[in-house]
C-alpha positions in Angstrom: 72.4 87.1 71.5 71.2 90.5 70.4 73.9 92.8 70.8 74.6 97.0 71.0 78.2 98.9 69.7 78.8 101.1 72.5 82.0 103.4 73.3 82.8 101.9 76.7 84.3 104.8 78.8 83.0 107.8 76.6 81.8 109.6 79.1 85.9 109.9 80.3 86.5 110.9 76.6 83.8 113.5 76.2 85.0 115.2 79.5 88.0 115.3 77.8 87.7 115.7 74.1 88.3 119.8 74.6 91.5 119.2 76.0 92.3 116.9 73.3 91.2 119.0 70.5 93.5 122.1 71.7 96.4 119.7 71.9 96.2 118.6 68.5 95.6 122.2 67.2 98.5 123.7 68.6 101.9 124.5 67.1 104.7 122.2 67.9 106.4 125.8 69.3 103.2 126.3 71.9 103.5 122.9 72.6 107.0 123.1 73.6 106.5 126.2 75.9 103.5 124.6 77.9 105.6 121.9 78.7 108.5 124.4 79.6 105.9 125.9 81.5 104.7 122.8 83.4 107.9 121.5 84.0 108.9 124.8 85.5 105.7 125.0 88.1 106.2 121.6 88.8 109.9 122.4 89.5 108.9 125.0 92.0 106.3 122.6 93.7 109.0 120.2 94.1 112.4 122.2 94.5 114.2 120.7 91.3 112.0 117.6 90.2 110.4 118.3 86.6 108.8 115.8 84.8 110.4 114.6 81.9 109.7 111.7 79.4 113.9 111.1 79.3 114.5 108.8 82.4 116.6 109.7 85.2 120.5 108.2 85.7 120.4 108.2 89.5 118.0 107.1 91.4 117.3 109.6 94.6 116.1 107.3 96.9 119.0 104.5 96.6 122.0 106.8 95.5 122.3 104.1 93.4 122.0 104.3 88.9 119.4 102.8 87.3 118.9 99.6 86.1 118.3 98.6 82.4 115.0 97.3 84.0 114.1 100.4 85.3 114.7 102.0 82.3 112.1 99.8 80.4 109.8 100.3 82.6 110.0 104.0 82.3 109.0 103.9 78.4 105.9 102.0 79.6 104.9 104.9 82.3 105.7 108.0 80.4 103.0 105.8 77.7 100.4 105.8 80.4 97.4 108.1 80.0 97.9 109.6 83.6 101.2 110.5 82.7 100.8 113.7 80.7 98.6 115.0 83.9 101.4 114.8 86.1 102.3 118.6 85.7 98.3 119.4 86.7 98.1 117.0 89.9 101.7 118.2 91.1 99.9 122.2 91.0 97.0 120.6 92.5 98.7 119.1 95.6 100.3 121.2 96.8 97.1 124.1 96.1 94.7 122.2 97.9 94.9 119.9 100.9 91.9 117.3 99.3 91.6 116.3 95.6 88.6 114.0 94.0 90.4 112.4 91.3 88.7 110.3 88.2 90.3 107.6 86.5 89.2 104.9 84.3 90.9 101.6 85.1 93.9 101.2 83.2 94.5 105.1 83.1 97.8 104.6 85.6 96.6 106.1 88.5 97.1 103.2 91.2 101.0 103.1 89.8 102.0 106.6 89.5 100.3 109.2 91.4 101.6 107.7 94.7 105.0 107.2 93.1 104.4 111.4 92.3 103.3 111.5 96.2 106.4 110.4 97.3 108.6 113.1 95.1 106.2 115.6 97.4 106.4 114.1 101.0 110.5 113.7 100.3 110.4 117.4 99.2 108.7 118.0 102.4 110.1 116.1 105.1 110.5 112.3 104.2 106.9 111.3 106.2 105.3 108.7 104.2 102.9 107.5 101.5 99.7 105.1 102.3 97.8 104.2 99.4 94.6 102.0 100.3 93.3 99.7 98.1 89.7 97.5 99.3 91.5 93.9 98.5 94.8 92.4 99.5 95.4 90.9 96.1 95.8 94.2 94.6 97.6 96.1 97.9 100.2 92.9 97.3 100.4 93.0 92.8 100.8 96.4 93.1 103.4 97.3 95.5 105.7 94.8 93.8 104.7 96.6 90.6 105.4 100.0 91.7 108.6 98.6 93.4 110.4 97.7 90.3 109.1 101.2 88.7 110.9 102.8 91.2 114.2 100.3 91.2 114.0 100.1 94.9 113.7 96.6 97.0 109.5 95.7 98.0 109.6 95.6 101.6 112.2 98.8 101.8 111.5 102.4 99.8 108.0 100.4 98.9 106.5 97.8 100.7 102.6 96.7 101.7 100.6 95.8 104.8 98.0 93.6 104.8 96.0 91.1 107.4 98.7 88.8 108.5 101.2 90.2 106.2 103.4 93.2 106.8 106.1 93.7 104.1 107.6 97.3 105.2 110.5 98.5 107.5 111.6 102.0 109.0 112.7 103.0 105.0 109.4 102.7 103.7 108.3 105.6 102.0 105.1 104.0 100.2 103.3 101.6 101.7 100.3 100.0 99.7 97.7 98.5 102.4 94.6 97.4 102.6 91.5 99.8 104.3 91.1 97.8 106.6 94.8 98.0 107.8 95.2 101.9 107.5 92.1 102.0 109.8 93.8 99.8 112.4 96.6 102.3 112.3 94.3 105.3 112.8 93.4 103.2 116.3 97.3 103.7 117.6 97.8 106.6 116.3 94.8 108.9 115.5 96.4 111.6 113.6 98.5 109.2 111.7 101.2 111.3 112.1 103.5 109.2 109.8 102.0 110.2 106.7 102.6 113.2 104.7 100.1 112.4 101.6 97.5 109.6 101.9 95.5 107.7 99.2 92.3 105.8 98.9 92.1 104.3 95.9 89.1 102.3 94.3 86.5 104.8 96.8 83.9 103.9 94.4 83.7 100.4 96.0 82.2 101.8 99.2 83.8 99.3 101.6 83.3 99.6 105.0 86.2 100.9 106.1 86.4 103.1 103.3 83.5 104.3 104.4 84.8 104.7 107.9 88.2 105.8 107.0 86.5 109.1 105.2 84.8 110.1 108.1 87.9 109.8 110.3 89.9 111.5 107.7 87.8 114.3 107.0 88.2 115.4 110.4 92.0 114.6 110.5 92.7 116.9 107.6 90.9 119.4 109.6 93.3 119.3 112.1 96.6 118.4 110.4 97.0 121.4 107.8 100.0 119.3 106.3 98.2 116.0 106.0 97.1 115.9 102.2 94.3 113.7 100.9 93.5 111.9 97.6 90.1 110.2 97.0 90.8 108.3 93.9 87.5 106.6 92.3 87.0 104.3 89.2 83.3 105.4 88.3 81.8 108.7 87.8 79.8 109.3 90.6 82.4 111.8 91.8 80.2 114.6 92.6 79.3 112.9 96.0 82.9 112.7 97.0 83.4 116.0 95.9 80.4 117.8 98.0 81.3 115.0 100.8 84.8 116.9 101.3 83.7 120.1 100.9 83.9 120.9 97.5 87.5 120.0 96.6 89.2 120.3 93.3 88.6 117.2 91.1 90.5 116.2 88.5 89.7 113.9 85.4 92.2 111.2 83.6 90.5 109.5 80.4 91.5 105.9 80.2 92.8 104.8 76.8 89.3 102.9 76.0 88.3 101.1 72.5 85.1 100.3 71.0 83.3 97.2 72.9 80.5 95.5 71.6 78.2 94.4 74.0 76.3 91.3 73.3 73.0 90.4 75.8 71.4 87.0 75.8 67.6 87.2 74.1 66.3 85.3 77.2 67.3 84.9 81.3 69.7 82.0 81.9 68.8 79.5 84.1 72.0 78.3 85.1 74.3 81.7 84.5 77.9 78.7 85.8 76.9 76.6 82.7 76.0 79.4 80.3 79.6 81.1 81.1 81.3 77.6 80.1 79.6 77.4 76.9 80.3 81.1 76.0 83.9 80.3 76.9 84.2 77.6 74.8 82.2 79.2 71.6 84.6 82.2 71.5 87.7 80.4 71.9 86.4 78.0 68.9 84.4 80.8 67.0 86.3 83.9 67.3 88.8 84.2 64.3 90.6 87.1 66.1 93.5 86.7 69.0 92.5 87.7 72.4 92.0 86.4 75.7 88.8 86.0 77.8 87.9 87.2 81.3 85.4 85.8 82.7 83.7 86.8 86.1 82.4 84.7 88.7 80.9 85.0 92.0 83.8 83.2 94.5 86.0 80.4 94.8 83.6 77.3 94.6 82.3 78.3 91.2 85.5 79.7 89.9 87.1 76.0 91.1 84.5 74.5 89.3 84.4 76.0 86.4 88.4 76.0 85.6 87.9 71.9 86.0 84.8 72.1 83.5 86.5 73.8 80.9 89.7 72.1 81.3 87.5 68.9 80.3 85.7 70.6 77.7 88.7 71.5 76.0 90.4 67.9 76.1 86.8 66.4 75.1 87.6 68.4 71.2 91.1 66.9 70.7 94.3 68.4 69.2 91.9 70.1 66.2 91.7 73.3 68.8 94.3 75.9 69.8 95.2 75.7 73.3 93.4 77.1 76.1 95.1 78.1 79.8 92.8 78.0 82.4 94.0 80.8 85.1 91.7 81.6 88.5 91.9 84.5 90.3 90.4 85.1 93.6 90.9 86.9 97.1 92.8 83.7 98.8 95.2 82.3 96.0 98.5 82.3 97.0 100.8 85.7 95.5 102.7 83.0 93.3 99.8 81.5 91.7 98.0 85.2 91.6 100.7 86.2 89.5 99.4 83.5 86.5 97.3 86.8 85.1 100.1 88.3 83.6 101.8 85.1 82.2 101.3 85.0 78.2 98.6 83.4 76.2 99.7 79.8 74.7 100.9 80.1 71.2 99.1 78.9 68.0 99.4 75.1 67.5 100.4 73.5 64.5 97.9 74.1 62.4 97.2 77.6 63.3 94.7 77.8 65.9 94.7 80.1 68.3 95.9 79.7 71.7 94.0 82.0 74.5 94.5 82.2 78.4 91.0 82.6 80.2 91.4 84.3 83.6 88.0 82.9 85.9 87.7 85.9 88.3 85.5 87.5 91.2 85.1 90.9 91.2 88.7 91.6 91.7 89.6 91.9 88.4 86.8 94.6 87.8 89.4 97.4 88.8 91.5 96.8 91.0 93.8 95.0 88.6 94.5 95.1 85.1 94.8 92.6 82.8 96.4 93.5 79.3 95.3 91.5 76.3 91.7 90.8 77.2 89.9 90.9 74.3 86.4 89.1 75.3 84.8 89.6 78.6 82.0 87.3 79.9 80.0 89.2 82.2 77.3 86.8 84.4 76.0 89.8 86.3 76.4 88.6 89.8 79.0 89.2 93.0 78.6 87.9 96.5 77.4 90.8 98.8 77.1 90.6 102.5 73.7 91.6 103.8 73.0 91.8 107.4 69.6 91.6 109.1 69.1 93.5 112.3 65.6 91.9 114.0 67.3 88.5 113.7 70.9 89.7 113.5 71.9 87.1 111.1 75.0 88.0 108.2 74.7 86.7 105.2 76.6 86.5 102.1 74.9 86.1 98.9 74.8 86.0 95.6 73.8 89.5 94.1 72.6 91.4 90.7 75.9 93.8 90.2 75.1 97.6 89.5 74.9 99.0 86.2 78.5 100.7 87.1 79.9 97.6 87.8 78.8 96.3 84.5 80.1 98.9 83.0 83.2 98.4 84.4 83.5 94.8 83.4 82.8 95.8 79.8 85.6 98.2 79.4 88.2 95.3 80.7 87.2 94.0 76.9 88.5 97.5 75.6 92.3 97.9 77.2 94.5 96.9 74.1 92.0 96.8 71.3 88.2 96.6 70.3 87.3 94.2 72.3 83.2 92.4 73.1 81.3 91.8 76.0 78.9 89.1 76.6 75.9 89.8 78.9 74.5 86.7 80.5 71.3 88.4 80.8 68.3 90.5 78.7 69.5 94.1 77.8 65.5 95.1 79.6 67.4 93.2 83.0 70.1 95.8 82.6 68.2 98.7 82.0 65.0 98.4 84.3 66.3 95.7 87.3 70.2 97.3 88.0 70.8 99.8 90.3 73.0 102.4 88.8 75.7 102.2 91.3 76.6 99.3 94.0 74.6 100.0 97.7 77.2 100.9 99.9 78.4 98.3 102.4 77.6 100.3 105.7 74.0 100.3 104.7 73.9 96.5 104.7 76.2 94.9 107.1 76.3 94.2 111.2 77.6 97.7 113.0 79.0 95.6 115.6 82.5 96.0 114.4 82.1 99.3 113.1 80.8 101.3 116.4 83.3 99.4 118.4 86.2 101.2 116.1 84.9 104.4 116.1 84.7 104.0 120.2 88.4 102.8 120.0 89.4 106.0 117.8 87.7 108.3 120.5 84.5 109.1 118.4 81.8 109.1 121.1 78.9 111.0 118.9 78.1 108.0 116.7 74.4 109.6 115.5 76.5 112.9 114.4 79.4 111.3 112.8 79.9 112.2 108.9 78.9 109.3 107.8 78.5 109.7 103.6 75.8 107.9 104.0 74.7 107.4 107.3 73.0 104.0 108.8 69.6 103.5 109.6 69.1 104.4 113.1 67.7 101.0 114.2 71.2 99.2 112.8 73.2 101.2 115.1 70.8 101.2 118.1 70.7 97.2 117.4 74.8 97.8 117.7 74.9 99.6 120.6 72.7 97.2 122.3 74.9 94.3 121.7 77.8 96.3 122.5 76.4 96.7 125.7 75.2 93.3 126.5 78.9 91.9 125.2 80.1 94.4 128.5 82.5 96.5 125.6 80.2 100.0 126.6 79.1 100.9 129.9 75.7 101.9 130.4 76.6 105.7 129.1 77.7 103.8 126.2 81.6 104.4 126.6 84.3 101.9 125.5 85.2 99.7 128.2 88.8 98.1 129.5 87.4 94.6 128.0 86.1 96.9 124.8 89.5 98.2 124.2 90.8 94.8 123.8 87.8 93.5 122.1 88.5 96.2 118.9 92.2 95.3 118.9 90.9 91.7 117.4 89.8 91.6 113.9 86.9 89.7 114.5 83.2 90.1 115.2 82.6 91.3 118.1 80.8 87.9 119.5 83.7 86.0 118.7 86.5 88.6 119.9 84.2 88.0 123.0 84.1 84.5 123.1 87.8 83.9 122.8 89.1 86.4 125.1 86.6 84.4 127.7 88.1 81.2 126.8 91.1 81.7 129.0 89.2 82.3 132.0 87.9 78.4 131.0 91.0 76.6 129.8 89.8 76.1 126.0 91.8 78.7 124.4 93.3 76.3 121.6 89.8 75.1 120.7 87.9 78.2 120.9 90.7 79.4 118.4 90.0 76.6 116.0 86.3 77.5 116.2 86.8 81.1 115.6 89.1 80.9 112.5 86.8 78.3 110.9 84.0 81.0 111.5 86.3 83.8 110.4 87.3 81.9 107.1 83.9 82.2 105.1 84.6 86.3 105.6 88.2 85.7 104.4 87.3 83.2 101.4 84.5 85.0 99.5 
């Protein structure tokens, strides 16, 4: 493999390294008065609350005191790169009603800057807290995480909504949910009234209902001068979210990156599963430092697959090798068994070799969650991506080159802890002639069945004058509208229908939310169910 030394994130540092500079210049006196200072404009933003890296006795929410747990945690957070920016977010929010905000992965920002939200919306009412996230893995890992941060009970003060799942009650105050689910919301209630500060986090993944969801919102906030919004993104393409909503502030948070060397093959791999394997197995014989490996896959099959392989591999070289714990991570493994990742690697055996945990995971583990003591990162450079055809109308999900952001992403899981290397299953010419610099954003390549029948339910009627941030070819939607029409959800003038209403209450396709509400006119209700999930589950599986 030839490889490259690169500074994975430096682009976060650079942005930065002014900031940095002054704060190791000044005088311990000028440092103590600027954090007077911030403390005492935060104080004013919030009627009393400063930030302070001495934790709290009683906790505000509960009445109750602190646990010894909670007070652990808190010397982890005030560590946090984020956390020295709280003082400059807090002046932000409550100057501007929209804020872009940067932050590498890692940096803290999914944890505390809705737990910051909160201390706002209390100040101002007690309305709620959504933070969106694109995957229910992460909406799930993360609202228990931020629930024992704030010593409070998941499902009460901070809880989490997903499909099928809804973990909150009348006390939530922060409530982690998927786009998908905060979109649904939007459908009963179009102001979303409930919320005082809302959050999408991971923007940078261009989801659909992202997508959809900043459209919507950007009109909301128009009309809701108290609604405040936070577009929180990963990558640094920030200066389309920031013309998208009008210029807002936006605010940068440099991860705490190391060096990663990047290693590429010297050739195109045939057969990227088997290559992976073998890497896999070479570092964890090879590699005289400690360190565990994260390897990324395209979805469940493969990651099934190559968890067995390796398992076999390992057993084939006898008791000679340090242990290795095979952990996969993907959209549809149960919470208990998602929460493997953060279980310690093995220790060294008996005569001193090293024992590593590799984590086999789809693009979930990208950004939305972070996994401390990666060391070595195997990078295939593929992810499933649906892709819809509108002449023959067909969906398909397939196997697809990543971006050059998304590679870059993966390499900087390798640099959380320590120097850390990346290995490239492909030619460094593939990475910088054949990627795209950023990932095509799902609206531009998926069925807009779904998504015109939503923006119907939530009373947009102008679909060819939405805001779109980047709007749809024109034949995609017409092609939606059309079917739309022949499914009976629009009238001729191409309004939402009684049957169209219930149609976008299912989460479904639009042919198959169709199909079943028609089965109970024929008496095949329980079969026509069967038939739709099994359809559904490819969607839910990937």
């Amino acid at each position: 493999m030839s490889k490259r030394r690169i500074e994975v994130g430096e682009t976060y540092v650079s942005k930065s390294k002014n900031r940095v500079a002054d704060a190791s210049s000044t005088s311990a006196s000028a440092s103590a008065s600027s954090v007077a200072a911030a403390a005492g404009t935060v104080a004013q933003i919030l009627g009393g609350f400063v930030p302070s890296k001495q934790p709290p006795t009683t906790n505000a929410l509960t009445g109750k005191t602190y646990s010894q747990r909670f007070q652990n945690l808190y010397k982890k957070r005030i560590a946090l790169p984020v956390f020295e920016y709280q003082a400059d977010f807090m002046r932000l929010l409550s100057q501007h009603q929209c804020i872009v905000l940067v932050g590498e992965t890692g940096s803290g920002k999914t944890t505390q800057i809705p737990q910051w939200c909160v201390d706002f919306a209390v100040s101002k009412g007690r309305k709620g807290v959504s933070c969106t996230q694109p995957r229910r893995v992460a909406a799930m890992s993360v609202a228990q995480r931020v629930s024992e941060e704030m010593d409070v009970n998941l499902g009460e003060e901070v809880g989490y909504s997903i499909r099928f799942e809804d973990c909150s009650s009348a006390k939530t105050l922060l409530k982690y949910m998927t786009d998908g689910m905060l979109l649904r919301e939007a459908m009963s209630d179009p102001m979303l009234e409930q919320y005082q500060v809302i959050l999408l986090d991971e923007a940078h993944e261009r989801t659909l209902a992202t997508d959809i969801l900043m459209g919507v919102l950007k009109e909301v906030i128009r009309q809701r001068n108290d609604l405040k919004l936070i577009v929180m993104s990963a990558t640094l393409d920030a200066g389309k979210f920031q013309q998208y909503f009008d210029n807002a502030p936006l605010m940068n948070v440099p991860g705490r990156t190391h060096p990663v060397e990047i290693f590429y093959t010297p050739e195109p791999e045939r057969d990227y599963l088997e290559a992976a394997i073998r890497t896999v197995i070479q570092i964890h014989m090879c590699e005289e430092i400690e360190g565990d490996i994260l390897m990324f896959l395209t979805g469940q099959e493969e990651i099934e697959e190559a968890c067995k392989r390796i398992k076999r591999e390992i057993d084939n070289l006898g008791s000679e090798i340090g242990e290795l714990k095979c952990i996969p991570l993907y959209s549809t493994l149960p919470p208990n068994l998602q929460q493997r990742i953060f279980e310690a690697a093995p220790p060294p055996n008996a005569n001193g070799a090293i024992g590593r945990k590799v984590v086999v995971s789809t693009n979930i583990a990208e950004t939305s969650l972070t996994i401390d003591g990666v060391v070595f990162v195997i990078d295939p450079g593929f992810a499933k991506q649906k892709v819809y055809n509108p002449r023959i109308r067909v969906e398909s999900l397939l196997v697809s080159p990543i971006s050059k952001a998304s590679a870059q992403q993966r390499a900087g899981r390798a640099g959380r802890t320590r120097p850390g290397k990346c290995f490239r299953l492909y030619t460094e010419k593939a990475f910088k002639n054949e990627m795209q610099d950023n990932t095509y954003p799902e609206i531009l390549r998926s069925n807009l069945g779904t998504v015109v029948l939503q923006l119907k339910k939530l009373g947009i009627d102008d679909l060819v004058h939405f805001d779109f941030m980047d709007p749809p070819a024109p034949e995609t939607l017409m092609r939606a509208l059309e079917l739309l029409n022949y499914l009976a959800a629009l009238d001729d003038d191409g309004n939402l229908t009684d049957l169209g209403a219930v149609m976008s209450e299912f989460p479904l396709d639009p042919q198959l939310a169709k199909m079943l509400i028609a089965s109970c006119q024929h008496n095949c209700s329980n079969e026509i169910l069967s038939i739709t999930a099994m359809l559904s589950a490819s969607r839910l599986r990937s």
